[in-house]
Backbone as JSON, one array per atom type, in Angstrom:
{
  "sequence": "XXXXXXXXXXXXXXXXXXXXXXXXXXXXXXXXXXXXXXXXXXXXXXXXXXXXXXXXXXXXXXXXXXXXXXXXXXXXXXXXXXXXXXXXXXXXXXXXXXXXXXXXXXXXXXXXXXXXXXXXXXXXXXXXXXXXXXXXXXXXXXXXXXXXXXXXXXXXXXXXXXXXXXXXXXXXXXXXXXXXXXXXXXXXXXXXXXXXXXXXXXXXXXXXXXXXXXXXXXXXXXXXXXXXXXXXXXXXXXXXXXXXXXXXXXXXXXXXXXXXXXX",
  "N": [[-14.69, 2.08, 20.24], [-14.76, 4.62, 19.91], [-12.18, 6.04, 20.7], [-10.48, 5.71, 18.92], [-11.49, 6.27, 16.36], [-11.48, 9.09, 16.72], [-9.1, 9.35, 16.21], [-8.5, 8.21, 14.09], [-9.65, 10.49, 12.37], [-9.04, 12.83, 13.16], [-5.92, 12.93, 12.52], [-6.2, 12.22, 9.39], [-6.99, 14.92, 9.22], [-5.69, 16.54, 9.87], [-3.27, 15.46, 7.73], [-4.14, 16.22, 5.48], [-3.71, 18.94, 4.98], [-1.32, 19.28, 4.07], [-1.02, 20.17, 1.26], [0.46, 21.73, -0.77], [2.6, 19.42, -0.51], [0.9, 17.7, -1.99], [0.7, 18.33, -4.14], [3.44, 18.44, -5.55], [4.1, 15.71, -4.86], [2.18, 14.92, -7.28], [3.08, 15.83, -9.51], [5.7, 14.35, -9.61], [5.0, 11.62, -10.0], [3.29, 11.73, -12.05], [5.49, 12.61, -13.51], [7.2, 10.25, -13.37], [5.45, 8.42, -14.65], [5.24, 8.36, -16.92], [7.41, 7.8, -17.73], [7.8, 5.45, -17.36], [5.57, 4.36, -18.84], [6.83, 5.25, -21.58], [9.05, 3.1, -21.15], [7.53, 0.5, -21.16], [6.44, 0.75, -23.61], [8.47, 0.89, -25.38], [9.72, -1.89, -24.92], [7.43, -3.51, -25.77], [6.7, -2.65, -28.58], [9.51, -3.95, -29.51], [9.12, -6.91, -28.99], [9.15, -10.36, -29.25], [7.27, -11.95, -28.65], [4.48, -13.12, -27.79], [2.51, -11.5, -24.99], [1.45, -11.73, -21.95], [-0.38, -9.67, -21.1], [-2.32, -6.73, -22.93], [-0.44, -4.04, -24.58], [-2.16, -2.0, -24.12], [-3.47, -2.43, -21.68], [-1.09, -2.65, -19.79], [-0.74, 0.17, -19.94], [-2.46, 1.41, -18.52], [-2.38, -0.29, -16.13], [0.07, 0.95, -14.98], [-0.38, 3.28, -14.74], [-2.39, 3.46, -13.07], [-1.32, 2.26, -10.88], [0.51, 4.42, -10.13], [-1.05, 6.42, -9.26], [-2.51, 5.22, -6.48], [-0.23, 4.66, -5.49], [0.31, 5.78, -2.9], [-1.05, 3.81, -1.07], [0.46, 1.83, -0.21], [2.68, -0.17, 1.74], [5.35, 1.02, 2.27], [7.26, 2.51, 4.84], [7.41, 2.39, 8.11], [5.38, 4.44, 10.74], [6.03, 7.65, 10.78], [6.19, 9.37, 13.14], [5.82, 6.9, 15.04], [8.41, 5.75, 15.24], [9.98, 7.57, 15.69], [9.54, 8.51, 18.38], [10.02, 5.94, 19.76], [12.96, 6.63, 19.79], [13.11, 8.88, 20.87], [11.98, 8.14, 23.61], [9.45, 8.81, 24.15], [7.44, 7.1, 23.72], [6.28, 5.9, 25.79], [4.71, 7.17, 27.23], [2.61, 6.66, 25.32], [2.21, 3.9, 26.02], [0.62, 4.44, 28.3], [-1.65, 5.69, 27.87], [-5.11, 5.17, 27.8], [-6.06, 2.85, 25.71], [-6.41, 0.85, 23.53], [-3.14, -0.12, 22.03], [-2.34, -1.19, 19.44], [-4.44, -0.88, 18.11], [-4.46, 1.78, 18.21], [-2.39, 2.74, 17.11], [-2.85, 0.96, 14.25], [-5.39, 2.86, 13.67], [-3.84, 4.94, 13.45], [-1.92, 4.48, 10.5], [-3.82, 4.28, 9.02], [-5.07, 6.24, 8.55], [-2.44, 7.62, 7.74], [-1.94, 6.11, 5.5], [-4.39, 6.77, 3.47], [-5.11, 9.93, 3.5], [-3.24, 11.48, 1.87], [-3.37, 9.51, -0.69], [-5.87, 10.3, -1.12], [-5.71, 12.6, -2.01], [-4.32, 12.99, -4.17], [-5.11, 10.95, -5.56], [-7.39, 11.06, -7.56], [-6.55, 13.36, -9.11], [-4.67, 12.1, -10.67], [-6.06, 10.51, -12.09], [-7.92, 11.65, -13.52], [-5.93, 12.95, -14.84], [-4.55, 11.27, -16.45], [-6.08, 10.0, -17.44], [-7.77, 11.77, -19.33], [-5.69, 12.21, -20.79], [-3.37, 10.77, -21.34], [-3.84, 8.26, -21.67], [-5.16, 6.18, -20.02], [-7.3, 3.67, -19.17], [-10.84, 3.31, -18.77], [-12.51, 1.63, -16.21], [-13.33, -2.17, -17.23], [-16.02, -2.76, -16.87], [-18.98, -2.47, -15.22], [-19.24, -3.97, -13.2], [-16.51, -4.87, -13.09], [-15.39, -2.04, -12.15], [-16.6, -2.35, -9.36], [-15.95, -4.91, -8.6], [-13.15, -4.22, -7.99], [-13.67, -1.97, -6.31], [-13.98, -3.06, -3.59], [-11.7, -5.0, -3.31], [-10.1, -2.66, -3.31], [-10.41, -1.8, -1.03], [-10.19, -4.26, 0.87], [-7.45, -3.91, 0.36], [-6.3, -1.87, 1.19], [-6.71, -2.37, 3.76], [-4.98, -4.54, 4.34], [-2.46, -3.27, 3.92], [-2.24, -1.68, 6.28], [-2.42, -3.17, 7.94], [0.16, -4.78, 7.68], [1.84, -2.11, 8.0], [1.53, -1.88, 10.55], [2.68, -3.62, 12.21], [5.24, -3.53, 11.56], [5.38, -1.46, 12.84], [5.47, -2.28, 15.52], [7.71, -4.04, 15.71], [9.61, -2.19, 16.04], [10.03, -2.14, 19.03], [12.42, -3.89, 18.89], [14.6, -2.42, 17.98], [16.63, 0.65, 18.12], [16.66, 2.85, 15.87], [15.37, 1.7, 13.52], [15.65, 2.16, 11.27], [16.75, -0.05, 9.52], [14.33, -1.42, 8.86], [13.25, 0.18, 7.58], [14.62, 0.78, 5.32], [15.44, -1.92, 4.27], [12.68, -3.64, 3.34], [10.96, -1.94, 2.09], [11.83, -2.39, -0.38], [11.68, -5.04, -1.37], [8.51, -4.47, -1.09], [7.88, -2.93, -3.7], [8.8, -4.54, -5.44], [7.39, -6.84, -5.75], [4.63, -6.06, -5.37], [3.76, -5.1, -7.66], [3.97, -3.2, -8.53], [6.72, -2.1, -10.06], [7.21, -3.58, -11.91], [4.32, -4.96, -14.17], [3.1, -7.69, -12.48], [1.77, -9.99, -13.99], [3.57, -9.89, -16.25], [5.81, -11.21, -15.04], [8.4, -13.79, -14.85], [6.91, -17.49, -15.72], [7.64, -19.23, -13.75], [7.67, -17.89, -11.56], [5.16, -16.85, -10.78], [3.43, -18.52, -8.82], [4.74, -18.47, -6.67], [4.54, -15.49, -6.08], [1.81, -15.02, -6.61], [1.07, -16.19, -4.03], [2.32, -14.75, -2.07], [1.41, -11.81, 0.33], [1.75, -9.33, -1.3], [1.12, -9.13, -3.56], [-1.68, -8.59, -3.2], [-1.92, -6.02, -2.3], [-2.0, -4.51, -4.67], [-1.71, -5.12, -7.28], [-3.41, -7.04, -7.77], [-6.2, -5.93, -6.93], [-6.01, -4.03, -9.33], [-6.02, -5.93, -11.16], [-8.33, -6.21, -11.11], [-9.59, -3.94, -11.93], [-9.05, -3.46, -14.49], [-10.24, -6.14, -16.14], [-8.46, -7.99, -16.4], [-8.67, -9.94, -14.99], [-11.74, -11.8, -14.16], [-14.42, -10.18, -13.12], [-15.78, -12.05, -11.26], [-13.61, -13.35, -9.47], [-12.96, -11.19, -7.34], [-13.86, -12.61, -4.83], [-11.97, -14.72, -4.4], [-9.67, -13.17, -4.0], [-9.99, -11.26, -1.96], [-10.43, -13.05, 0.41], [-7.63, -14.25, -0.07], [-6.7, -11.74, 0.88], [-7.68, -11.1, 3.25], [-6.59, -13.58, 4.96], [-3.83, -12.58, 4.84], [-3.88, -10.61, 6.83], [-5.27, -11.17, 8.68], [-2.83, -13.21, 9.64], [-0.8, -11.05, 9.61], [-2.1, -9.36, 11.56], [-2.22, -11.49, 13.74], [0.07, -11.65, 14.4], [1.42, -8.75, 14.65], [-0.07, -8.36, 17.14], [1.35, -10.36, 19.08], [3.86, -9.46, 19.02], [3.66, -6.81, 20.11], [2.79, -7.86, 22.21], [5.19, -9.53, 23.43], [6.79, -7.26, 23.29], [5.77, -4.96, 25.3], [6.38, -5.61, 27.42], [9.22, -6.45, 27.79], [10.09, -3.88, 27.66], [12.6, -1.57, 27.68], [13.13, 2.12, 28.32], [14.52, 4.5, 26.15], [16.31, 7.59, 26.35], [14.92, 10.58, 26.83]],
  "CA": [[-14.24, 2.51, 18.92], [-14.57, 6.34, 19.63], [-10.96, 6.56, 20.9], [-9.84, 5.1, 17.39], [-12.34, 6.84, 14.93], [-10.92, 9.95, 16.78], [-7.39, 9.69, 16.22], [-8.28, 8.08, 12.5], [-10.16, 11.77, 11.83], [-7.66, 13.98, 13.32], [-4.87, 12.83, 11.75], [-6.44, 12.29, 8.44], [-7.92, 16.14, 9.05], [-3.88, 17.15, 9.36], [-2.95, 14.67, 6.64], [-5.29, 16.46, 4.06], [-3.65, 20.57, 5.12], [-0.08, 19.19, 2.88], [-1.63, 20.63, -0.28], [1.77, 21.8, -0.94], [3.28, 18.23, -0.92], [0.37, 16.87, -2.66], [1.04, 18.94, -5.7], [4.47, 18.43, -6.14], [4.15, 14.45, -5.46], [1.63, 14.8, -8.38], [3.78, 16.2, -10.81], [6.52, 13.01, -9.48], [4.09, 10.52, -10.1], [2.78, 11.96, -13.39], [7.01, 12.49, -14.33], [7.77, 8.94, -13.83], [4.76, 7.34, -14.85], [5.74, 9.12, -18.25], [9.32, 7.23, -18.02], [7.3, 3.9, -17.32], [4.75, 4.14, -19.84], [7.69, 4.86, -22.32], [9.72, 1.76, -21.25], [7.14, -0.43, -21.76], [6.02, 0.83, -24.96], [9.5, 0.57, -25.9], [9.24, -3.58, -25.08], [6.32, -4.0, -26.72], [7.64, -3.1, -29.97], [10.34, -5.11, -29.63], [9.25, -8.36, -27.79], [8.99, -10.88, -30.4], [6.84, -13.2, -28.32], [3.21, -12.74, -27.45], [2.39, -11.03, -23.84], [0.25, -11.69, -20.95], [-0.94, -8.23, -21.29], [-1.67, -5.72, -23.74], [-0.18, -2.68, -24.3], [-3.2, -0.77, -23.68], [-3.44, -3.08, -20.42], [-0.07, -2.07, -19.52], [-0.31, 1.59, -19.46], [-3.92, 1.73, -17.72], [-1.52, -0.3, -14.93], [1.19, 1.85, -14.91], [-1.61, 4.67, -14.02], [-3.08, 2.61, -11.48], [-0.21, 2.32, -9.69], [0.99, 5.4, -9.62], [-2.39, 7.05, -8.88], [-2.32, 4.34, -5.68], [1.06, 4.33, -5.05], [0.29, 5.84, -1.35], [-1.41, 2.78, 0.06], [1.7, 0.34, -0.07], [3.01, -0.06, 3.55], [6.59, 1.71, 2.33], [7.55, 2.91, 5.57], [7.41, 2.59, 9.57], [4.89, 5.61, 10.78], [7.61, 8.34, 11.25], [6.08, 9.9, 14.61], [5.78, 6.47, 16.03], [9.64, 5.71, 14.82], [10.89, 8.94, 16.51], [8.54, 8.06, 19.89], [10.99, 5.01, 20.33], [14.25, 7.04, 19.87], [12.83, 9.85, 22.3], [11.87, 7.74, 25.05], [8.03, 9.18, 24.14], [6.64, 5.22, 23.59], [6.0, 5.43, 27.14], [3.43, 7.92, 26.88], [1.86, 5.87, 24.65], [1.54, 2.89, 27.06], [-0.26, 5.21, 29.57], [-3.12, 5.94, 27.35], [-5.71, 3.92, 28.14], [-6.06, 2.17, 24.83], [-5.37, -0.37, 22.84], [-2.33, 0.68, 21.84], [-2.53, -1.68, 18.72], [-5.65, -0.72, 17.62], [-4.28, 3.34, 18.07], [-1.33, 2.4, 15.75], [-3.68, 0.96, 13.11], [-5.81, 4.11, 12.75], [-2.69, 5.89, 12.74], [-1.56, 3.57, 10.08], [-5.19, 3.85, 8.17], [-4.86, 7.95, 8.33], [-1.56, 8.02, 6.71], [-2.42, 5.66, 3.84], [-5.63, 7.29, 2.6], [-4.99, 10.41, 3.73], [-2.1, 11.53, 0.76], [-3.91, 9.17, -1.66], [-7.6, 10.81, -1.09], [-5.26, 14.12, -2.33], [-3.98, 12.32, -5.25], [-5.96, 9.7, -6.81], [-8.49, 12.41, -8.35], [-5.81, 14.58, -10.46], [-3.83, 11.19, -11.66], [-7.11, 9.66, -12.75], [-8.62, 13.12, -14.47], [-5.17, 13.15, -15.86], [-3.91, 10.12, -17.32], [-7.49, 9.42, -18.09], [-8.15, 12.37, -20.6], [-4.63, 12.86, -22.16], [-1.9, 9.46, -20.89], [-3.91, 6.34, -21.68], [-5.93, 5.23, -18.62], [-8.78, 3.25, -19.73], [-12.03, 3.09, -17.67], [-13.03, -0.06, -15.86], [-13.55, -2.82, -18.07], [-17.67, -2.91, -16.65], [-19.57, -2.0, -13.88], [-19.09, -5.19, -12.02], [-15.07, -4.73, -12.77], [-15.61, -1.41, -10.58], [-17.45, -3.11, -7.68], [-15.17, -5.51, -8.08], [-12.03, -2.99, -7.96], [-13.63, -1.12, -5.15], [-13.58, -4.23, -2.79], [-10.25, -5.21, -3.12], [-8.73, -1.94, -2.6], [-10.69, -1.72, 0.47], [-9.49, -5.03, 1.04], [-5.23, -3.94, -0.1], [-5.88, -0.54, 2.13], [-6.49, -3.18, 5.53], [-3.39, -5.66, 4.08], [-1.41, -2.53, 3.68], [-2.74, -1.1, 7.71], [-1.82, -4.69, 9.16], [1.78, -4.58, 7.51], [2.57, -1.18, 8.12], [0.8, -1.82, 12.02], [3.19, -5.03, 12.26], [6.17, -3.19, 11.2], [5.66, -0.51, 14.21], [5.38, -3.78, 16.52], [9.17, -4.21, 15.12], [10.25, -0.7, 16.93], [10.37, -2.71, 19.96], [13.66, -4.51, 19.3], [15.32, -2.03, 17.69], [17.02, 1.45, 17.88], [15.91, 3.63, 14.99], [14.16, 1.55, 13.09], [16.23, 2.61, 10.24], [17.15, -0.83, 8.66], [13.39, -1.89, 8.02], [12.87, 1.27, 5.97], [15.73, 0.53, 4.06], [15.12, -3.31, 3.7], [11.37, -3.77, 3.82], [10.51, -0.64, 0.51], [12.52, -2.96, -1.79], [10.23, -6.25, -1.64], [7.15, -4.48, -1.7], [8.21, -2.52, -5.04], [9.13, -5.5, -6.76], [6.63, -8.11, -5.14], [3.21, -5.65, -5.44], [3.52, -5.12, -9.03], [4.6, -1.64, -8.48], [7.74, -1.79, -10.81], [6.68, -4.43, -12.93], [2.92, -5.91, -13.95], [2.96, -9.3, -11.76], [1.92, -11.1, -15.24], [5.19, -10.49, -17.11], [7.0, -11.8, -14.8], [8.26, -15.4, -15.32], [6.23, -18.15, -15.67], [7.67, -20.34, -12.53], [7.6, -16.57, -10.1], [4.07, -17.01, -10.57], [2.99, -19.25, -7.82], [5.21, -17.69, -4.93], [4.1, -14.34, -6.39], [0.31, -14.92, -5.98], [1.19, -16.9, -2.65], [2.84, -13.86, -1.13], [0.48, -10.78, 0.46], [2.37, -8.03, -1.34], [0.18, -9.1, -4.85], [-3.71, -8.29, -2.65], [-2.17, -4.46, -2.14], [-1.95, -3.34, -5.93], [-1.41, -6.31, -8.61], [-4.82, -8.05, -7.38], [-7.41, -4.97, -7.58], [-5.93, -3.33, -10.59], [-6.25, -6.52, -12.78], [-9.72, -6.86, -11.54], [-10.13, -3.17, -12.56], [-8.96, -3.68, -15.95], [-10.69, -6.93, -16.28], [-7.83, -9.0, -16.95], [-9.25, -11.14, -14.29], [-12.82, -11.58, -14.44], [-15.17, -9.52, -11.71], [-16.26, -13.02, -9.9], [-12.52, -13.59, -8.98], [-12.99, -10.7, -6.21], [-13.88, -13.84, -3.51], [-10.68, -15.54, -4.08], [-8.89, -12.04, -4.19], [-10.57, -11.05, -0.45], [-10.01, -14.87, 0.86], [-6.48, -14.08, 0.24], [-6.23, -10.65, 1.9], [-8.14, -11.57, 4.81], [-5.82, -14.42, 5.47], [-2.86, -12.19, 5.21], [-4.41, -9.48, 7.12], [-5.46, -11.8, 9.83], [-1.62, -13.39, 10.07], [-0.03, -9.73, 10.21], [-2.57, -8.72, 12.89], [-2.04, -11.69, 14.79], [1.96, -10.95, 14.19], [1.74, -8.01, 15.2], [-0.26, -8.77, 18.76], [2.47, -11.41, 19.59], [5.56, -8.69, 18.87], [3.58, -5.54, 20.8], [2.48, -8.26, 23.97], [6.28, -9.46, 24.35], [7.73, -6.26, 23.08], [5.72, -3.94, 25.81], [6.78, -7.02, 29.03], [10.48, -6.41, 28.41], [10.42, -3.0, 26.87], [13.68, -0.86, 28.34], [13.12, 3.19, 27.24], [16.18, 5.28, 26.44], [15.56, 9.0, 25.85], [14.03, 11.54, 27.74]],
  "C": [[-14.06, 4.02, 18.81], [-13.16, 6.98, 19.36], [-10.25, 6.85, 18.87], [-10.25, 6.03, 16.29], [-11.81, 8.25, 15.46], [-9.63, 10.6, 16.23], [-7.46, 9.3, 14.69], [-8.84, 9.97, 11.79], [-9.13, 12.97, 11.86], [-6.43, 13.86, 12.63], [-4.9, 12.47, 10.16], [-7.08, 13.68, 8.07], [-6.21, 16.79, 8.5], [-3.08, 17.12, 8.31], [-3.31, 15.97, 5.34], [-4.49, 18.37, 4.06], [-2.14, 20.18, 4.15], [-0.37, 19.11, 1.9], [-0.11, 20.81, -1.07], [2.69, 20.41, -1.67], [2.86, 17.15, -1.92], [0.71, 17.1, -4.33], [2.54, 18.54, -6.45], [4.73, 16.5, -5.88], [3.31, 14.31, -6.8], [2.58, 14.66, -9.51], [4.98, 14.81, -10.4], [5.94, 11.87, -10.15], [4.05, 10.68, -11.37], [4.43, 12.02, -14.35], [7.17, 10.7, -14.6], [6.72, 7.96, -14.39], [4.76, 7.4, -16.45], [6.91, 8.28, -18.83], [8.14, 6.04, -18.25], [6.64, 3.65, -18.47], [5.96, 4.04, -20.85], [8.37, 3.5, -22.56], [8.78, 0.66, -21.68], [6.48, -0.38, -23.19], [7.02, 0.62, -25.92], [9.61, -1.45, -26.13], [8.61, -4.05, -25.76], [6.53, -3.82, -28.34], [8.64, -3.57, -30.54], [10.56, -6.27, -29.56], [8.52, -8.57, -28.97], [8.16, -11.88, -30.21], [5.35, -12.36, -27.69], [3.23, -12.71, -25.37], [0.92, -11.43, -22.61], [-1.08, -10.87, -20.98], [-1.14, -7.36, -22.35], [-1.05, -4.69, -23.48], [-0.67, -1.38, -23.86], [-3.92, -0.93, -21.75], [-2.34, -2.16, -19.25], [-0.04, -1.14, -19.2], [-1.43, 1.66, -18.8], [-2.94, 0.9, -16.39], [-0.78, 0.15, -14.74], [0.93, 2.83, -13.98], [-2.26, 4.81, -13.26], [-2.42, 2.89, -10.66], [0.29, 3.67, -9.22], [0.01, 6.61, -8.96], [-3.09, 6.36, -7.68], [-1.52, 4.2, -4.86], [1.09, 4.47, -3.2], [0.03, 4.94, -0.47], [-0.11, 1.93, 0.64], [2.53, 0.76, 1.24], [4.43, -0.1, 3.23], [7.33, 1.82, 3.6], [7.29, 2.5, 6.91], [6.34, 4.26, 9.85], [5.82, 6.44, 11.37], [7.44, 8.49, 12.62], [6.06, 8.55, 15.71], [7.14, 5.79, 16.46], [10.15, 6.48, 16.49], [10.02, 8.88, 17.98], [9.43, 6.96, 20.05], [12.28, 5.47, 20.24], [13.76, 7.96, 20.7], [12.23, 9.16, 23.39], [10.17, 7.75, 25.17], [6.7, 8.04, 24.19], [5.97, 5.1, 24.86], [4.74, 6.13, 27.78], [2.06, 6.79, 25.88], [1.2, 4.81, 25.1], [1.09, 3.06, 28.04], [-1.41, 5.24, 29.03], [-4.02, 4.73, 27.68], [-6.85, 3.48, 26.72], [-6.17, 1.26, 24.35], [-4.19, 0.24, 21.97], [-1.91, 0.3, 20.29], [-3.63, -0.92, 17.89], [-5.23, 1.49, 17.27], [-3.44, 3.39, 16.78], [-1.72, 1.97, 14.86], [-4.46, 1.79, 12.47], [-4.98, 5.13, 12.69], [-2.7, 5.84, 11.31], [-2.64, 4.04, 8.89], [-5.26, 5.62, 7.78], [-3.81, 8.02, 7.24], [-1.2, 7.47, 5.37], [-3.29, 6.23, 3.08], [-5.75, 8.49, 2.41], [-4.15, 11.6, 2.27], [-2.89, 10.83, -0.03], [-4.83, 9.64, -2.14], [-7.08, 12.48, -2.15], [-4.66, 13.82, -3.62], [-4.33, 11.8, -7.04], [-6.76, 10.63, -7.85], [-7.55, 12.81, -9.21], [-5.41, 13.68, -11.6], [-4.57, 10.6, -12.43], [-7.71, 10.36, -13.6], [-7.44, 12.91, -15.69], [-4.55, 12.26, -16.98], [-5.35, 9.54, -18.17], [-8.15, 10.13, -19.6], [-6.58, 12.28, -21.58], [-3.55, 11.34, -22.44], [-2.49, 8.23, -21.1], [-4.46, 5.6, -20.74], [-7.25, 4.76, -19.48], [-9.8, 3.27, -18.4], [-12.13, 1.52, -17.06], [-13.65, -0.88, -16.75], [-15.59, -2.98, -18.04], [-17.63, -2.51, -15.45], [-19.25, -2.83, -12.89], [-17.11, -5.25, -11.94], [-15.11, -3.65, -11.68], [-15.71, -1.83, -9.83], [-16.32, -3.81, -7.08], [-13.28, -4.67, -7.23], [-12.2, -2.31, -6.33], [-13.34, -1.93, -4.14], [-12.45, -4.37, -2.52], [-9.24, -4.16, -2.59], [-9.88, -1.52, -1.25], [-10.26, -2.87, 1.13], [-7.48, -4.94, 1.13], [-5.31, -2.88, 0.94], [-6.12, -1.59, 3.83], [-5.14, -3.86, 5.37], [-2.57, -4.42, 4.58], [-1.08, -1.8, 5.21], [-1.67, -1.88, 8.32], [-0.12, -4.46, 9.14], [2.24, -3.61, 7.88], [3.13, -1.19, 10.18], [2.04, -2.72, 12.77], [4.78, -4.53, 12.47], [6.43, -1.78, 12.29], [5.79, -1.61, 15.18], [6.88, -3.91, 16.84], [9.91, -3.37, 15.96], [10.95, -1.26, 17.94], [11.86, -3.59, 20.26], [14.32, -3.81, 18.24], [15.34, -0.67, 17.98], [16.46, 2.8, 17.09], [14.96, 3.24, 14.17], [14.72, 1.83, 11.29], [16.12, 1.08, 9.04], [15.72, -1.66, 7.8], [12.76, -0.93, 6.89], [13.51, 1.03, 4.99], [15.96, -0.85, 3.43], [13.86, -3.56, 2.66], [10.84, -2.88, 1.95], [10.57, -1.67, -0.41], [11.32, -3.88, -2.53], [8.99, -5.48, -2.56], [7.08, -3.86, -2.68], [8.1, -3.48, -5.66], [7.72, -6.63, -6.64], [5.19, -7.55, -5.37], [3.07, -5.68, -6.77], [4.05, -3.84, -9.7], [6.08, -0.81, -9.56], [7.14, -2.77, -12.34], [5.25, -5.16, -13.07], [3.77, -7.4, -13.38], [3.0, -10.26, -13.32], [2.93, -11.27, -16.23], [6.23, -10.76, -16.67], [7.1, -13.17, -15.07], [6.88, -16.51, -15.32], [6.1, -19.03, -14.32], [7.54, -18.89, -11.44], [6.15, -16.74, -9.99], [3.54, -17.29, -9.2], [2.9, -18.67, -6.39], [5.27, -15.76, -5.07], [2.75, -14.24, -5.84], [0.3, -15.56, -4.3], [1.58, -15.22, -1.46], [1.3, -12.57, -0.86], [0.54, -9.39, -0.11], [1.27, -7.59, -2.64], [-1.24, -8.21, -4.09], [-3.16, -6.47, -2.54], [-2.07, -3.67, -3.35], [-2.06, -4.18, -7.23], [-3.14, -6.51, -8.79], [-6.28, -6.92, -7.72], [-7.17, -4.18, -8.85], [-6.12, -4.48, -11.72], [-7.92, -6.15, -12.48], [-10.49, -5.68, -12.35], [-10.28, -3.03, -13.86], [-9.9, -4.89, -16.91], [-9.99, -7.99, -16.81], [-7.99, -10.04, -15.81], [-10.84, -10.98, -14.0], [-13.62, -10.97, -12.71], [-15.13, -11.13, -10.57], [-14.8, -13.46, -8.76], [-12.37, -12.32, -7.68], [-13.14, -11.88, -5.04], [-12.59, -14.31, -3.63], [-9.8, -14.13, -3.56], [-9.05, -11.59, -2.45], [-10.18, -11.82, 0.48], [-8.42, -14.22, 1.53], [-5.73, -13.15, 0.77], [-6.58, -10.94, 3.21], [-7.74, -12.44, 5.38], [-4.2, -13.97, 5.86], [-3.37, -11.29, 6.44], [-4.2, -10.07, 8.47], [-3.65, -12.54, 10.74], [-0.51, -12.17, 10.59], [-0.61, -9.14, 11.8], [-1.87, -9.38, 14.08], [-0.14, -11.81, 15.26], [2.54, -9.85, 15.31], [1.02, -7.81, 16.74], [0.78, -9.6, 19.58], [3.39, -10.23, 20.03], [4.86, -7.71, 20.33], [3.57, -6.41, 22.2], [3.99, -8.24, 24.15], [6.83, -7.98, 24.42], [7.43, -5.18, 24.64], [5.87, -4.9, 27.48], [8.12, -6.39, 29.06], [11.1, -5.21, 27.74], [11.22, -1.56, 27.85], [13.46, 0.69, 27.56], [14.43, 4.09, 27.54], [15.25, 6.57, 25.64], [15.4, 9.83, 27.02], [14.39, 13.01, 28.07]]
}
């Protein structure tokens, strides 16, 4: 585990020196979460039909999310991207590694890493002036904390899964540009999960995209009760476990018949 806990430190030590970037995603985050809150406050005084959610629900998720937003497995890790268009991948399968297991605390650096620089200002801020409520109880916390230690492994596996992918392609380009969309719409990230339809339900909670942001922010709010953390876990650790073993399948064939261009 040394190799690993090495490369998770160092690159979460590097992570943490873009003060710069952290500041000015702040003020992004805090702009649009400004638009969001609006829109749905706009709905709510118009929607003539009783809601899943309240309104005071609503904007405490809004604030979640965007005070979060870093975990969600958005992207391909750029440097390991640009290592399969330079030929550099090959370096990589010299180390004497797991080369899986290196790409996960990559993976685990550049999620927490940006968020750890984050979460603090959006939560100070939306909390005294924008409408964040506190955790519904102590046991909503607990519960809260779980899960997103639970959504930050979902979010590892997928991202981990999605370097695996590199292997049969080029740049790598088309899963950035596919791949974002889903997990926007599918985590909760654009819209709370509960106002969406009644029949999306099912193959909403079925999918793994809900366990990285939908799933610990109700429990924070308490629109699902603390004990519902076990089912909530259950269902990450079943995705978690299918991405891993996903992504062991892709890296074994991928690094058997893997041709490098570059150099």
């Amino acid at each position: 585990m040394k190799p690993y806990l090495a490369v998770l430190s160092a690159r979460y030590r590097m992570l943490l020196q873009y003060r710069a970037a952290a500041v000015a995603g702040l003020l992004t985050q805090l702009f649009w979460g400004l638009i969001r809150v609006m829109i749905f406050t706009a709905f709510y005084q118009t929607a003539t039909t009783a809601q899943p959610m309240s309104i005071a629900q609503v904007i405490t998720y809004v604030w979640l999310t965007q005070a979060m937003i870093r975990i969600l497995p958005l992207t391909v890790d750029p440097d390991v991207r640009e290592m399969f268009r330079s030929g550099a991948v090959a370096y990589e399968l010299l180390r004497p590694v797991d080369l899986y297991r290196l790409w996960y605390a990559r993976s685990l650096a550049n999620l927490t890493a940006p968020t750890t620089l984050r979460v603090v200002p959006v939560f100070l801020l939306a909390g005294l002036f924008l409408g964040l409520q506190p955790p519904a109880s102590l046991a909503a916390t607990g519960a809260w904390l779980l899960a997103t230690v639970g959504a930050v492994a979902l979010a590892c596996a997928i991202t981990t899964f999605l370097c695996t992918t590199l292997f049969w392609t080029v740049s790598g380009q088309g899963i950035n540009l596919l791949f974002p969309a889903g997990i926007w719409f599918l985590s909760g990230m654009m819209i709370p999960l509960p106002l969406m339809p009644d029949w999306a339900q099912p193959v909403l909670a079925a999918l793994p995209f809900r366990g990285i942001m939908d799933a610990p922010l109700r429990l924070y709010m308490g629109h699902e009760a603390p004990a519902e953390v076990i089912a909530v876990l259950a269902h990450q650790l079943a995705w978690i476990v299918g991405f891993v073993l996903m992504g062991r399948l892709l890296l074994l064939r991928g690094t058997r018949r893997l041709v490098i261009q570059g150099g």
